[in-house]
C-alpha positions as CSV (number, residue, x, y, z in Angstrom):
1,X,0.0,0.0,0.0
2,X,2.7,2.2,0.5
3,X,4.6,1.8,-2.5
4,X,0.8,2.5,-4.3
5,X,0.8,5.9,-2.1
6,X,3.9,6.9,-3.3
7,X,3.2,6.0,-7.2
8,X,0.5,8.4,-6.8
9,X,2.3,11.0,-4.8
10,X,5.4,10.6,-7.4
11,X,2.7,11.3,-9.9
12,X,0.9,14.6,-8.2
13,X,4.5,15.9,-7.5
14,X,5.5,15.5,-11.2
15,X,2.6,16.7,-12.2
16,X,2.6,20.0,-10.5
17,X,6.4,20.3,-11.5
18,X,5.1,20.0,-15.4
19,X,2.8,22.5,-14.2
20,X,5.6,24.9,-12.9
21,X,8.0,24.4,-16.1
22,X,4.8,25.5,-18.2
23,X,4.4,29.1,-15.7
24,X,8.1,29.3,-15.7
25,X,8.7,29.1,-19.4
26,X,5.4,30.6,-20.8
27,X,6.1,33.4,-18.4
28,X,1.9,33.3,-17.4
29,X,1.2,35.9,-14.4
30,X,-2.0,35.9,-14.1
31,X,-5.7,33.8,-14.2
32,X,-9.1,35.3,-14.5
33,X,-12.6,33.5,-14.7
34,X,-15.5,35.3,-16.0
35,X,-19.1,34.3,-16.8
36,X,-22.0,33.2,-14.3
37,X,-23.0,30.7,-12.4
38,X,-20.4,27.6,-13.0
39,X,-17.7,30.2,-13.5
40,X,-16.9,30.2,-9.6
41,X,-16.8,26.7,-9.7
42,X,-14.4,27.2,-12.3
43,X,-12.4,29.3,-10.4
44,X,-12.3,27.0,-7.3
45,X,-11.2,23.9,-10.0
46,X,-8.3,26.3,-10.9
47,X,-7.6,27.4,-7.8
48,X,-6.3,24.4,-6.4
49,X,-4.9,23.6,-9.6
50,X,-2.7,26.8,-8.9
51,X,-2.0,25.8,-5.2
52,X,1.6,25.8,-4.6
53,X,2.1,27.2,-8.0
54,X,4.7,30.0,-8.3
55,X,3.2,32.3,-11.2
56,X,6.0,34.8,-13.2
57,X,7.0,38.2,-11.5
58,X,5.1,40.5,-14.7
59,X,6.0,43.3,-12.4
60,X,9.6,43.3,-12.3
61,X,9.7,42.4,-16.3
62,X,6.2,43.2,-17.4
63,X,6.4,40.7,-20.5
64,X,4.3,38.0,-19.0
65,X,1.2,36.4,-20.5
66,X,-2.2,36.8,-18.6
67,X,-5.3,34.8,-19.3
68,X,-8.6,35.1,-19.1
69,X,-11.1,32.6,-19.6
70,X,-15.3,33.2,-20.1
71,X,-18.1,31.3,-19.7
72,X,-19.6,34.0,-21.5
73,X,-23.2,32.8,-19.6
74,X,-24.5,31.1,-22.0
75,X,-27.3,29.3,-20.3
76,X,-28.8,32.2,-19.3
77,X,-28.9,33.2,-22.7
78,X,-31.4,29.8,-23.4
79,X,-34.8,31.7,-22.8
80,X,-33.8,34.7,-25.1
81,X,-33.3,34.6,-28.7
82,X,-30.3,34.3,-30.9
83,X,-30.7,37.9,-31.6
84,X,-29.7,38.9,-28.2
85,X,-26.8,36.4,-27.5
86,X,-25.5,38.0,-30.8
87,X,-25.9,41.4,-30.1
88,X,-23.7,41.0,-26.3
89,X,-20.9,38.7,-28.3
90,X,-20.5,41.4,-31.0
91,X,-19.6,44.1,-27.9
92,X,-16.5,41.5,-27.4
93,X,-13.0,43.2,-27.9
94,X,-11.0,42.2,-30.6
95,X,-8.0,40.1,-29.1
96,X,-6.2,39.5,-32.0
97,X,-5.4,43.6,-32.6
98,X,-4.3,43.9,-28.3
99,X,-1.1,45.0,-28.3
100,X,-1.0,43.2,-24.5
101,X,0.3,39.7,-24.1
102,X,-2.8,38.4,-22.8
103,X,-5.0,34.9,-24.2
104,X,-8.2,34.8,-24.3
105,X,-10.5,31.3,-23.9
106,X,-14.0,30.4,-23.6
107,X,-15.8,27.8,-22.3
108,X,-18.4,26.3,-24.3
109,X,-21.7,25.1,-23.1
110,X,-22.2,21.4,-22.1
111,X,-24.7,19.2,-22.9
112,X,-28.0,20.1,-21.1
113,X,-30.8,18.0,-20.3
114,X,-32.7,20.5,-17.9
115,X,-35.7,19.4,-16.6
116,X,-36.1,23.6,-14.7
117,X,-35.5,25.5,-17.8
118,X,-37.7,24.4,-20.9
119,X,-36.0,26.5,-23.6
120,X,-32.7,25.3,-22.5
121,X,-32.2,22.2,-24.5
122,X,-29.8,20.5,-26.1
123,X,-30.4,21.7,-29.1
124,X,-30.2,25.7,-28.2
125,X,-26.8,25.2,-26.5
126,X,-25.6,23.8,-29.7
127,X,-26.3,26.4,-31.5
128,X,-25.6,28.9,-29.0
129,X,-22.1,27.2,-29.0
130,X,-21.4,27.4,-32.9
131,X,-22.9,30.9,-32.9
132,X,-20.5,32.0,-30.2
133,X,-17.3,30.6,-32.4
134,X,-18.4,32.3,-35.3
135,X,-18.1,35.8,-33.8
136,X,-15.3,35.0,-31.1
137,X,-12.3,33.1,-33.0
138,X,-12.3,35.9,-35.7
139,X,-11.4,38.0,-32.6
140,X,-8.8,36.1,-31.3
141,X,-10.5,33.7,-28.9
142,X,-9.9,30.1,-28.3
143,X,-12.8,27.9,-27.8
144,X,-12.6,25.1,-24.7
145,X,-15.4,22.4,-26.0
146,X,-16.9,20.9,-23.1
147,X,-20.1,20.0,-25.1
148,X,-19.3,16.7,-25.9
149,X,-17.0,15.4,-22.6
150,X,-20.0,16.7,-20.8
151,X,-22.4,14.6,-22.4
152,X,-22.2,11.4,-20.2
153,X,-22.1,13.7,-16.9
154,X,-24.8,16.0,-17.6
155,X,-28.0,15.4,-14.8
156,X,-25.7,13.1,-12.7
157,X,-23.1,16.1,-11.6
158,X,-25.4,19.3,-12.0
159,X,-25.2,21.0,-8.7
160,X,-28.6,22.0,-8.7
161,X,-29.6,18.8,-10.3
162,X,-31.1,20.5,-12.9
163,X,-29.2,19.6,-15.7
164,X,-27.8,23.2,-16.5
165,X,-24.5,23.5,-13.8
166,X,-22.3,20.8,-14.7
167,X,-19.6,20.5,-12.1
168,X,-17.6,17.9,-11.6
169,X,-15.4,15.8,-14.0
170,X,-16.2,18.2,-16.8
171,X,-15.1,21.3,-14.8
172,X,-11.6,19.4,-14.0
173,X,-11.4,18.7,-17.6
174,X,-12.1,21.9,-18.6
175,X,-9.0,23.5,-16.2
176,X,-6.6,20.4,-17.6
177,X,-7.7,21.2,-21.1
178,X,-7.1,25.1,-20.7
179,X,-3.5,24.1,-19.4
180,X,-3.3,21.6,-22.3
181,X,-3.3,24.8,-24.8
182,X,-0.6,26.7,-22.8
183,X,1.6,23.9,-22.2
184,X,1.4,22.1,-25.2
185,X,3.3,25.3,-27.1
């Protein structure tokens, strides 16, 4: 049993050094989570993601990378039209023409099977999701799908067991994916 203990603790400890070369090299600073509801979970899943993680001094060099990452909300968008969801994604900076060193992700929606909110179905979110990467990558933003890893998890980890705030494996996913694209450069 111990030797299994210290497989695993081998294991978190190179994975959190993997984790620091990425910081170190990729010079990142700095981590924001915006959006609604599952965004604080978000933050919490990255948060201890972060924990003991040494992020680059930007102030003493101030050529660091900051990211930011959105759910842009898009659940609560299920009960309005396309229209609407449009109209507040158009209003999105332009990343590509920043002059800043600073990424910009979002999350996609999962795969909903809400039993609360009627118009948020399957279906919408889908769309929702492909209208959202129409306007955003143009603009610079990267896309994190969680629509499909989501699929199996859906009702099971919702915290409100609705269907609509998928926690869980998906939201660890979603932080391991979103290091994935930084690391993997």
């Amino acid at each position: 049993m111990v030797a299994g203990s210290m497989i695993v603790d081998v294991s978190i400890q190179n994975l959190h050094d993997q984790l620091q070369l990425c910081v170190d090299r990729r010079k990142l600073y700095g981590f924001q989570i915006f959006g609604k509801s599952i965004a604080a979970f978000l933050r919490e899943y990255l948060k201890q993601r972060l924990k003991n993680i040494n992020l680059y001094n930007n102030s003493r060099y101030d050529d660091g990378t900051k990211v930011s990452m959105s759910t842009l909300g898009l659940t609560h968008y299920c009960h309005r039209n396309t229209q609407v969801l449009r109209d507040a994604l158009e209003k999105y900076d332009n990343v590509t023409t920043s002059s800043s060193n600073e990424e910009f992700y979002w999350v996609s929606g999962g795969f909903l099977s809400s039993e609360r909110a009627l118009l948020c179905t399957v279906n919408q979110i889908s769309h929702f999701n492909n209208v959202a990467q129409q306007i955003l990558r143009p603009k610079g933003y990267k896309m994190i799908n969680i629509f499909d890893l989501s699929a199996a998890f859906t009702y099971d980890t919702a915290t409100q067991n609705d269907g609509l705030h998928i926690i869980g494996p998906t939201m660890k996913t979603v932080i391991t994916k979103f290091f994935h694209y930084h690391c993997s450069e």
